[in-house]
KERO-568604 format. One line per 2 residues: number of its first residue (from 1); their letters; for each residue z, y, x of C-alpha. Coordinates in Angstrom, 1 decimal, padded with zeros to 4 digits. Each point is the difference from the previous one (the first is absolute). Layout:
<recs>
NUM) a) Z Y X; ...;
</recs>
This chain:
<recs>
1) xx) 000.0 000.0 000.0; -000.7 003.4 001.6;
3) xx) 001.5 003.7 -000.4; -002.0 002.4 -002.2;
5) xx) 002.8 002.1 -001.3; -001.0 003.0 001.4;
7) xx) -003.3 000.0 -001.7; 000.7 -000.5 -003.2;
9) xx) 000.8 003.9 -000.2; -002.9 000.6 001.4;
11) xx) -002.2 -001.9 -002.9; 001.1 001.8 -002.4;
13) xx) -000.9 003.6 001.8; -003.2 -001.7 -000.4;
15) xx) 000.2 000.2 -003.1; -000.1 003.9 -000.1;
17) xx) -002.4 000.4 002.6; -003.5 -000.9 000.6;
19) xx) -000.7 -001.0 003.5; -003.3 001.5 000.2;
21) xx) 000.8 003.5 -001.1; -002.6 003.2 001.5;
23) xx) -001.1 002.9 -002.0; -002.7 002.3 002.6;
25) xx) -000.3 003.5 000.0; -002.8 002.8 001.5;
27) xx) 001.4 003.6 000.9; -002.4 002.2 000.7;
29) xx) 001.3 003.9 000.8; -002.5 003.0 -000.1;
31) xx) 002.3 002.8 000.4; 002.4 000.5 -001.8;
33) xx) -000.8 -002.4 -002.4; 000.3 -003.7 000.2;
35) xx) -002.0 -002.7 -001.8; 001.8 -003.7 -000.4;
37) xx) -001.6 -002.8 -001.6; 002.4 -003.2 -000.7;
39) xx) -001.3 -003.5 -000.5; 002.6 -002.2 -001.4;
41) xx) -000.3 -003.6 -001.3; 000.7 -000.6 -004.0;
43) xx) 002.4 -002.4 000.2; 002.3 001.9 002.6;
45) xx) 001.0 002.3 -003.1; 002.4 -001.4 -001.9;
47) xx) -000.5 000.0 -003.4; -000.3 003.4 -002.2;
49) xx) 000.2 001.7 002.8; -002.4 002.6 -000.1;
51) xx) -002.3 000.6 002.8; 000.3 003.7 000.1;
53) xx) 003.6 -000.3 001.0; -001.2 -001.4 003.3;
55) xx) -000.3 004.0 001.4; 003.4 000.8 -001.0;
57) xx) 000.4 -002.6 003.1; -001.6 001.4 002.3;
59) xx) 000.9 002.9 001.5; -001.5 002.2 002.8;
61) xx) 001.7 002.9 002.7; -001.5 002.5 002.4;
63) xx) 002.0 002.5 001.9; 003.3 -000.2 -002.6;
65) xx) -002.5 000.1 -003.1; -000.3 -002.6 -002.2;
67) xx) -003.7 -000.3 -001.2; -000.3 000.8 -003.5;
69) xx) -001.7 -002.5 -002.5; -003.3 002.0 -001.5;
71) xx) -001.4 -003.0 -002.0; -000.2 -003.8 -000.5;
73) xx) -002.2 -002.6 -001.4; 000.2 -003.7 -000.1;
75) xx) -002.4 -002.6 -001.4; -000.2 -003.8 000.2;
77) xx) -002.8 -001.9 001.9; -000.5 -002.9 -001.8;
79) xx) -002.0 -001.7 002.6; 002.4 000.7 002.5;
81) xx) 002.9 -000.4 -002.0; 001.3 003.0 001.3;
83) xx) 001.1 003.3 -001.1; -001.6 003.0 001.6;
85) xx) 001.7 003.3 000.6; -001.1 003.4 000.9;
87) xx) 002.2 003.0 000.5; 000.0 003.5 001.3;
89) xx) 002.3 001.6 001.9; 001.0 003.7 001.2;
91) xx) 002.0 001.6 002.9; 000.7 003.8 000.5;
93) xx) -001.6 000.3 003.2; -002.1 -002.5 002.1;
95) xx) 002.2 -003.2 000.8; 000.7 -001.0 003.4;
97) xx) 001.6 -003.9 000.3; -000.3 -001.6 -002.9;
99) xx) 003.4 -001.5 -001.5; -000.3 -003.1 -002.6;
101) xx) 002.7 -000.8 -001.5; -001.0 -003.5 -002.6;
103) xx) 002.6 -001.6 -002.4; -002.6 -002.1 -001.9;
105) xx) 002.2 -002.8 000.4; 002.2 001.1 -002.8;
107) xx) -002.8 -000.4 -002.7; -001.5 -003.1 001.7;
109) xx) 002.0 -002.6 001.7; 002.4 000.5 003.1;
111) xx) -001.6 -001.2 002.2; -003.5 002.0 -000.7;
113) xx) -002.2 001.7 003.6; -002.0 002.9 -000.6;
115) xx) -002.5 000.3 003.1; -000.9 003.7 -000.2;
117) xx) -003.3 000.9 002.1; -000.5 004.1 000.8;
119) xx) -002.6 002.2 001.5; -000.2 003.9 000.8;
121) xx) -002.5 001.9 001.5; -002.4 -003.3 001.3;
123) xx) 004.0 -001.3 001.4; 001.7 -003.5 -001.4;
125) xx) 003.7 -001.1 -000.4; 001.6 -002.5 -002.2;
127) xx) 003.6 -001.3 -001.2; 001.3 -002.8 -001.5;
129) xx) 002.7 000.2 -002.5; 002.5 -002.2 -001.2;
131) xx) 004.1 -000.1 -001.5; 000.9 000.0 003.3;
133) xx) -002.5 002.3 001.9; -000.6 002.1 -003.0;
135) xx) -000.4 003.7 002.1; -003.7 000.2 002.0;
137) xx) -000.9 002.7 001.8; -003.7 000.4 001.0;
139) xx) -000.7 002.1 002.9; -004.0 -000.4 000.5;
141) xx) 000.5 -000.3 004.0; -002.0 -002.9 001.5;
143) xx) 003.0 -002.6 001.0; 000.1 -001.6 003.8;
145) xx) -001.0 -003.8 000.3; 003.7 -000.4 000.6;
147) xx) 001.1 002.1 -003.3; -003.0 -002.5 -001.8;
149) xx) 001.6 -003.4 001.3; 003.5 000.7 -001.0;
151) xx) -000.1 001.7 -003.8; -002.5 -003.1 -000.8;
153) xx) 002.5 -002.2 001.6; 003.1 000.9 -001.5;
155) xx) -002.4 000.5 -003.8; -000.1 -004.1 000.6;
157) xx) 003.4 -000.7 000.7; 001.3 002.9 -002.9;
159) xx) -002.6 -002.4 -002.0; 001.4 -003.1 000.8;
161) xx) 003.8 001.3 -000.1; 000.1 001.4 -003.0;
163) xx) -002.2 -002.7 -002.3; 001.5 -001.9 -002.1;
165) xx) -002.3 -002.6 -000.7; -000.9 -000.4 003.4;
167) xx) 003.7 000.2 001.0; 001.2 -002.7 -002.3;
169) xx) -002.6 -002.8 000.8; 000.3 000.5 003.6;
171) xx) 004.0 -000.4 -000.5; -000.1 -002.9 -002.0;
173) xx) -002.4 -001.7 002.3; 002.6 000.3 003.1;
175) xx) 002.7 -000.4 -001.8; -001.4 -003.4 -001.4;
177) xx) 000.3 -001.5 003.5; 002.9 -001.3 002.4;
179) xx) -002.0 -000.6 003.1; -000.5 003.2 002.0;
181) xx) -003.2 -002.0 001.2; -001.3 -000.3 -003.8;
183) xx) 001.1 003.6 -000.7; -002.3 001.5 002.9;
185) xx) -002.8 -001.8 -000.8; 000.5 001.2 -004.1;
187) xx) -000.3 003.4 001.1; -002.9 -000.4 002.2;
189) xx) -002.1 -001.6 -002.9; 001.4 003.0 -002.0;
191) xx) -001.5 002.8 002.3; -002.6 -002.3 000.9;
193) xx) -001.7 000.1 -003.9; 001.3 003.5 -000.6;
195) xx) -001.7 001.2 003.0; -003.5 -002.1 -001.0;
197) xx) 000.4 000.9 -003.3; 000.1 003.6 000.8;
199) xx) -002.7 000.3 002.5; -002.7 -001.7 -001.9;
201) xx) 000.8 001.1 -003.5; 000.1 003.7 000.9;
203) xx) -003.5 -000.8 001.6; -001.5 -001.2 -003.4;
205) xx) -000.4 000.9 -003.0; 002.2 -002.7 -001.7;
207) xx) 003.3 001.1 -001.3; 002.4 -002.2 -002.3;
209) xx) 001.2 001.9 -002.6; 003.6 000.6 000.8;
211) xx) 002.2 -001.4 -003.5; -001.9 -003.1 000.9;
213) xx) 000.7 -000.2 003.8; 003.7 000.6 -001.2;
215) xx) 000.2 -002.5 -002.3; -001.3 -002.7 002.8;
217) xx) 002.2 001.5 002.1; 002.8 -000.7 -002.5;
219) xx) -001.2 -003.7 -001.0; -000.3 -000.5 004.0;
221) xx) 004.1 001.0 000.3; 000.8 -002.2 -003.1;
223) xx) -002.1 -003.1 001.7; 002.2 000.9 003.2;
225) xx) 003.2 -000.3 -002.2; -001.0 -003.0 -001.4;
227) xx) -000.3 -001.4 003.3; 003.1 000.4 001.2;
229) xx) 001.5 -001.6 -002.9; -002.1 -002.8 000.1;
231) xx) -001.0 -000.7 003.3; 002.6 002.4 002.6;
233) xx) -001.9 -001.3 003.2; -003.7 -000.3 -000.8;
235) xx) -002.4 000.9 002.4; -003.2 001.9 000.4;
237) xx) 002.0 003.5 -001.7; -001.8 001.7 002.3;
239) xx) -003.4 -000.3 -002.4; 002.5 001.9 -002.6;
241) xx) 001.1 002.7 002.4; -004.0 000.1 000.9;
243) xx) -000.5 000.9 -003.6; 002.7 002.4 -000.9;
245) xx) -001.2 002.1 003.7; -003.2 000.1 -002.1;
247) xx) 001.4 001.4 -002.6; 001.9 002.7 002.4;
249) xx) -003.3 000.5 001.3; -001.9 001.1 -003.6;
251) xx) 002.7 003.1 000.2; -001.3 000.7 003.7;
253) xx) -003.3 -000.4 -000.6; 000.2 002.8 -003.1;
255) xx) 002.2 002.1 002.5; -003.1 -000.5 002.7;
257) xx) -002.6 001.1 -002.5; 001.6 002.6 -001.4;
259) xx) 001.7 001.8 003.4; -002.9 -000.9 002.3;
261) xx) 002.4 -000.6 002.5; -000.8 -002.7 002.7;
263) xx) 001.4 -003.3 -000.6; 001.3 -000.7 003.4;
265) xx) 002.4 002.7 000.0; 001.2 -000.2 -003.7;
267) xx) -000.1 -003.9 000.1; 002.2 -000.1 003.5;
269) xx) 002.5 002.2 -001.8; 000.1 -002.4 -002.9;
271) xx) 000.5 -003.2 002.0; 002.5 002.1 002.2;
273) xx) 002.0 001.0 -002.6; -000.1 -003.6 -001.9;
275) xx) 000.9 -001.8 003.2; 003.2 002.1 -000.1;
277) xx) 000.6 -000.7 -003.8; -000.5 -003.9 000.8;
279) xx) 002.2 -000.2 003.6; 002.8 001.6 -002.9;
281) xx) -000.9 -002.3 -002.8; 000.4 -003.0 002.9;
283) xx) 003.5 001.6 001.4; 000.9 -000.2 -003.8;
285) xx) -001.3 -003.3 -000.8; 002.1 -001.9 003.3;
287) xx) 003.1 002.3 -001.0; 000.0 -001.7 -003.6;
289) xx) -000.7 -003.8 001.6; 002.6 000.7 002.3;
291) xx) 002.7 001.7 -001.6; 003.3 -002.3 -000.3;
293) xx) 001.7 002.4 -002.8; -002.9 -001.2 -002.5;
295) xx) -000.3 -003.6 000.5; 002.1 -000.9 -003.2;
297) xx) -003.1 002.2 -002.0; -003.0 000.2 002.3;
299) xx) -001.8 -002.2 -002.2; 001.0 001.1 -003.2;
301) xx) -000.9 003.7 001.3; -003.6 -001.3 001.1;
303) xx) -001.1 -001.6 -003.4; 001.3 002.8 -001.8;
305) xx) -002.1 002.3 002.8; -003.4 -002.2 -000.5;
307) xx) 000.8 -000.4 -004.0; -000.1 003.7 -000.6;
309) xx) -003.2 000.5 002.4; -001.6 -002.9 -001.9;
311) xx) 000.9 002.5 -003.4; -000.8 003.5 001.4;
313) xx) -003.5 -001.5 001.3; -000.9 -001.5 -003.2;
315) xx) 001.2 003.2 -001.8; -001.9 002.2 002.8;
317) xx) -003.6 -002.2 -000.7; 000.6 000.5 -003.7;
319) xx) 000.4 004.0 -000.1; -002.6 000.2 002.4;
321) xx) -002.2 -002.0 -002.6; 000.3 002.5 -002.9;
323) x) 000.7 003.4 002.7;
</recs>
């Protein structure tokens, strides 16, 4: 039987988050004006939520002035399944940085990314935004090789980091494993697919749609939970940890297209930041085995652990069904 309590918790964040979560947005500034146009999926808005309110999200500074909102218009793109947003905006005088400051989490899910792409006077910058990054400040100054490697480095690990999804199946495939040999070679399978994954789909033209990538993420965790029930040491996980890498790697590959950022340097920050989550996920996993104080209710504790991640996983697949 193997130790999944701690992500149980983390299935049901799923279930108010999408894993796949990125609105875009185009600034364009001519003077004093500025001109954004927002591009945000139709099922990222949750439900009566009108898509006007996105603006009132979305706020921009120059110089200690906050941009005032001339006029809005949203439409849906059926083809696209999108809605499409235009608005105007209007400073005093002529701005200098540009300050974006983006809570569209609030009327999406939490963990939503806006990728916000700018350009002034023939001159390009661009932010991402997120609940924990949600202040970007665009400067339209060409950034060094070294400034390039290290903000598209540390977007892969923020990526990784704070996912939920992503977080949650790589936990529950270390934590599914007492032999530190079995655990390193999960998470190398893991990277291994999410890296692949990433690479060729943002290459192509092919891209899942996301409730449906969930909900095989989510049938793939309750297969995983079965498992352990049924058969604790079976081998050849590492074909399951291939998969769910995949799955990590849909998110990366949308966060490749959309960013245009180079893979090596988002993809090393991603596998950087997992192999830290998975050496603490390990450290966890041989403090639980190897605990005296919990003998009398270590297996007790793991049933109840891999019961309730066989229920949230089930529950997860079936909200992402109908959502």
């Amino acid at each position: 039987m193997r130790k999944l309590a701690a992500t149980v918790l983390l299935t049901a964040a799923c279930l108010r988050a999408h894993a796949i979560s990125i609105s875009t947005g185009d600034a364009v500034i001519r003077g004093k004006r500025v001109e954004y146009i927002l591009r945000m999926p139709q099922y990222e808005l949750r439900e009566g939520t009108p898509a006007m309110l996105l603006f009132t999200q979305l706020q921009l500074r120059s110089n200690g002035e906050t941009a005032r909102l001339l006029d809005a218009e949203c439409h849906l793109d059926p083809a696209k399944n999108q809605y499409l947003c235009a608005a105007d905006y209007s400073f005093a005088r002529v701005p200098g940085d540009l300050e974006v400051q983006c809570s569209l989490q609030q009327v999406t899910v939490p963990n939503h990314v806006h990728m916000l792409k700018a350009e002034r006077d023939g001159k390009y910058d661009q932010a991402i935004l997120d609940s924990s990054f949600p202040l970007g400040v665009l400067t339209f100054r060409p950034p060094t090789k070294l400034g390039i490697a290290v903000t598209q480095m540390s977007a892969g690990a923020i990526r990784m980091s704070t996912s939920v999804a992503q977080l949650l199946l790589l936990a529950a495939l270390i934590l599914s494993s007492a032999a530190h040999k079995r655990r390193a070679i999960l998470a190398v399978a893991f990277f291994a697919g999410e890296c692949a994954a990433a690479v060729l789909i943002s290459q192509g033209n092919w891209q899942p749609a996301p409730r449906f990538a969930e909900a095989a993420a989510a049938l793939g965790l309750a297969y995983l939970a079965v498992e352990l029930l049924a058969w604790p040491n079976a081998g050849g996980r590492w074909l399951l940890a291939l998969a769910f890498g995949t799955f990590s790697g849909l998110y990366f590959a949308a966060f490749l297209r959309e960013s245009g950022y180079r893979p090596e340097y988002v993809l090393s920050g991603s596998v950087t930041a997992g192999a830290l989550l998975a050496g603490i996920c390990g450290v966890l996993r041989s403090w639980f085995d190897h605990a005296a104080w919990l003998d009398r209710y270590r297996r007790i504790t793991a049933r109840i652990a891999v019961f309730g991640l066989v229920a949230g996983s089930t529950v997860w697949f079936l909200a992402r069904l109908v959502n």
